[in-house]
N, C-alpha and C positions, 0 to 999 in steps of 0.2 A: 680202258674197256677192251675187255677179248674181241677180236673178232678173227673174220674168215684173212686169212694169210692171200688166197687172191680178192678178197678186195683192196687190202692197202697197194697191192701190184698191177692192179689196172689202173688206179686211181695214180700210180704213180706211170705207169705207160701212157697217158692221156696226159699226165703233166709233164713228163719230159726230164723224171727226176730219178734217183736211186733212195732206196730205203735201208738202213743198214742191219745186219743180221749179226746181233755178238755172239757168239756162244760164252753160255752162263754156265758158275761151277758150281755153285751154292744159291741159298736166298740170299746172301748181299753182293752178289753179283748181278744177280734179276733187278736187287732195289737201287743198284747204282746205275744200271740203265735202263728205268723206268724213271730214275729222278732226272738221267741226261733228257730224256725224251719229253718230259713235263716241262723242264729249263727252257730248252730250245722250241717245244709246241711240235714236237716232231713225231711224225709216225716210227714203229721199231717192230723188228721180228724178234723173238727172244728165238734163238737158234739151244739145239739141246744133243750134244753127242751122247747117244747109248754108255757109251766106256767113262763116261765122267760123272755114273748117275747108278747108283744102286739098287734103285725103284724107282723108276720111267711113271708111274700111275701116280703113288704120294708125290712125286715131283710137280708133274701136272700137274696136279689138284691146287698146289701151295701158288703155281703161278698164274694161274688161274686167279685166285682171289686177289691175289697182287695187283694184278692187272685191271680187276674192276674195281678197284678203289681210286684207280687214275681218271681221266676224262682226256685219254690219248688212246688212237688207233693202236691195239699191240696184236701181233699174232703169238700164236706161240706153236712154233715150227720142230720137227724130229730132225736132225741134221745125220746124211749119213744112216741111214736108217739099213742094214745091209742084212740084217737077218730078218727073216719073218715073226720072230719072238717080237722082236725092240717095235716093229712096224703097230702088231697087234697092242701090247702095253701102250702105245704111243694112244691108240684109237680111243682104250678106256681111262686113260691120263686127262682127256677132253684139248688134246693137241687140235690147232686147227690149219694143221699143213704137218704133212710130213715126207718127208725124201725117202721116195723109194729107192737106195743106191744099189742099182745091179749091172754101173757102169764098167764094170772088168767082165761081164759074160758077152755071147756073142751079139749081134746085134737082136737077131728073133728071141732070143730069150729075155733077154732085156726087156725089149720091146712088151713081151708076152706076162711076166711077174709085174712090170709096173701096170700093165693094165687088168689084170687080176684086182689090185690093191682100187685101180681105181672106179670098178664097180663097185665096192663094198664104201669107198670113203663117199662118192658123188652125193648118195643118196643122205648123206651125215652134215655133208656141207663142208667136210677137210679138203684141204688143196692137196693135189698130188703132186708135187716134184719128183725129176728124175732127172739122170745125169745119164749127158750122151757125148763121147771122148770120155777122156779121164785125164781128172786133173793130179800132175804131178806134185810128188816133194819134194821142199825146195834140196833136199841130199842129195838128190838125182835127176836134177832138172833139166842140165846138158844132154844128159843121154836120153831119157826120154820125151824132153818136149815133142820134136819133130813126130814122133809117134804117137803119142794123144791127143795133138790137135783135132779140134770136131771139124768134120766134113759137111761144109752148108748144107747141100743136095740130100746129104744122109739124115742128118739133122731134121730135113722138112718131112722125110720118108719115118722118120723115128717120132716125130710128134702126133703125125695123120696115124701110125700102127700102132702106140701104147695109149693114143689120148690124153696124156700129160694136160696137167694144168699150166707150170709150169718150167721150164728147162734151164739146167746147168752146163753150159756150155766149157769145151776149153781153148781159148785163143794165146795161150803163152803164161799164162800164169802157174801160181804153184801154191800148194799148202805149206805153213808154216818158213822157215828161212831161210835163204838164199844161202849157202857156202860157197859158192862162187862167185860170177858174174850175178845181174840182178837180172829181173824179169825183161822179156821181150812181146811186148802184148802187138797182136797182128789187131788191128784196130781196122782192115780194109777185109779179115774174115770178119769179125762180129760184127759190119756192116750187112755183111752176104747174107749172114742166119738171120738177123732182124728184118732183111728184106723179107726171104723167102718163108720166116718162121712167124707164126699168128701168135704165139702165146711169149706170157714174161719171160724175162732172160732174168738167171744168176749168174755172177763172178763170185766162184771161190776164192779162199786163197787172197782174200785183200788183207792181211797183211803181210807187212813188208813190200809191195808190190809198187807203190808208189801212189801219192796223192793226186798228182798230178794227170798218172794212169787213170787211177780209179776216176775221178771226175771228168775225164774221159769217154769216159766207159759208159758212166750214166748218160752223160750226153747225146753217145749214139744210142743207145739203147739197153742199157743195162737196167734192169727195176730191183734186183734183190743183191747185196753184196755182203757175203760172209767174211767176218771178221773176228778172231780171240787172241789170237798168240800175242799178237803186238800187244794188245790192252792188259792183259793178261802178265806179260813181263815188264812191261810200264810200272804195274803198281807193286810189284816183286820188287823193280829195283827200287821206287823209291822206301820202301821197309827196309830193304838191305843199306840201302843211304842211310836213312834216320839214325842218327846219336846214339840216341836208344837203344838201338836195336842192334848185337845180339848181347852186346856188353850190359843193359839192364834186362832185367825181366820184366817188361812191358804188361805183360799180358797177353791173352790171346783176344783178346777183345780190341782194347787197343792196337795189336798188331795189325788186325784184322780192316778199323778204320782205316790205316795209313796206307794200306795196300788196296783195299776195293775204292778208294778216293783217288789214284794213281788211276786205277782201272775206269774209273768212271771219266776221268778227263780226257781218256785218251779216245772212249766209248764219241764224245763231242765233240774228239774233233777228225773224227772218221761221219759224224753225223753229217758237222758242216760241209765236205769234200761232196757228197751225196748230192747234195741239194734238196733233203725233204728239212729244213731245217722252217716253221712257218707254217707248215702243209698239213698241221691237223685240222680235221674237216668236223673232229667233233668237239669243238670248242664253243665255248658260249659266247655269244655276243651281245651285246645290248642294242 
């Protein structure tokens, strides 16, 4: 069932757990973590990158019905949202969370475009996220970690100025994969923001970041945790494994199971790491 993206993220700040955000490519991307999320009784955000989406509205629309055919918490979040086009199509898609990202401008402008967005979403019921630091890639992670780290103090000054719902924080992590060394997560700042910060926290950048990180993470405080590449090449390589595959011609159908089945098991066991595994609250009972 759709719902509002900060209610699965208080419900998960009140339980002490993370919920995980995949970014989907297609419909059997949506249906392989919506069937992870029904297996396990788990809440999900279906995360959605503009650049992976050629119509943000029909997109919406498709996961939207997806989703109310389940009987599990799902949102369905704009990932990345950095233009005003992708934000607006987000709104009439029936998205209900979307990331305002205007975390490369200064801080008052930032500040100032996310909460534009967020008097027009409040009154809709859409979550607003924003991101405050910037989170690296993993290409150039050495050199820019140390400079995109988020500023606790700044952070609480950036949540009270934009009114965010809720915030993407950077404590060492990175988007997509490490070429070097791996992640360095400061686990004593994302203690400082959760102190000093009222509203959910996201961790980008969970993958390749570590498991052991990421649950972590939830632990102290983390409620939303974005996740595609790792899952995403998961079931890549097991189609490039397959016999089959590229020596017969499978099909694109058949290709297509072996790879979003790759994707969807990796989707579970980034679920498990979270701890929303259990935690739907709109389950039936007898």
């Amino acid at each position: 069932m759709l719902v509002s993206m900060l209610e699965i993220m208080k419900k998960a700040k009140e339980g002490g757990y993370g919920v995980l955000a995949p970014n989907v490519f297609n419909e059997d991307s949506v249906r392989a973590c919506l069937e992870a999320a029904v297996e396990l009784d788990s809440p999900v955000i279906i995360d959605v990158l503009p650049g992976n989406h050629k119509d943000l509205v029909s997109f919406g629309r498709i996961v939207t019905q997806l989703a109310n055919e389940v009987r599990i918490p799902v949102a369905l979040n704009l990932d990345h949202g950095d233009t005003f086009e992708a934000c607006v199509k987000a709104i009439y898609g029936g998205f209900t969370g979307i990331m305002v990202d205007r975390s490369a401008l200064p801080f008052e402008e930032n500040a100032k475009e996310v909460a534009y967005f967020k008097r027009i979403c409040e009154p809709l019921g859409i979550t607003v996220e924003a991101e405050f630091g910037q989170i690296a890639d993993g290409c150039d992670y050495e050199e820019k970690r140390e400079e995109f780290l988020t500023d606790p103090e700044k952070a609480k000054a950036f949540v009270e100025a934009s009114g965010c719902d809720c915030l993407a924080v950077s404590i060492g992590e990175a988007h997509g994969e490490y070429t070097n060394k791996g992640p360095e997560i400061d686990f004593e700042r994302l203690a400082k923001i959760k102190e000093l910060v009222d509203v959910p926290l996201v961790f980008h950048g969970g993958s390749f970041s570590g498991f052991d990180n990421i649950a972590k993470c939830c632990q102290i405080g983390t409620q939303k945790v974005n996740m595609g590449t790792d899952a995403y090449n998961y079931g890549l390589q097991l189609l490039m494994e397959d016999g089959r595959y590229p020596e017969e011609n499978i099909g694109a159908r058949m290709a297509g199971d072996i790879m979003w089945a790759g994707y969807k098991e990796r989707v579970m066991d980034y679920m498990k790491v979270t701890g929303s595994v259990g935690k739907n609250w709109l389950k039936i009972t007898d």
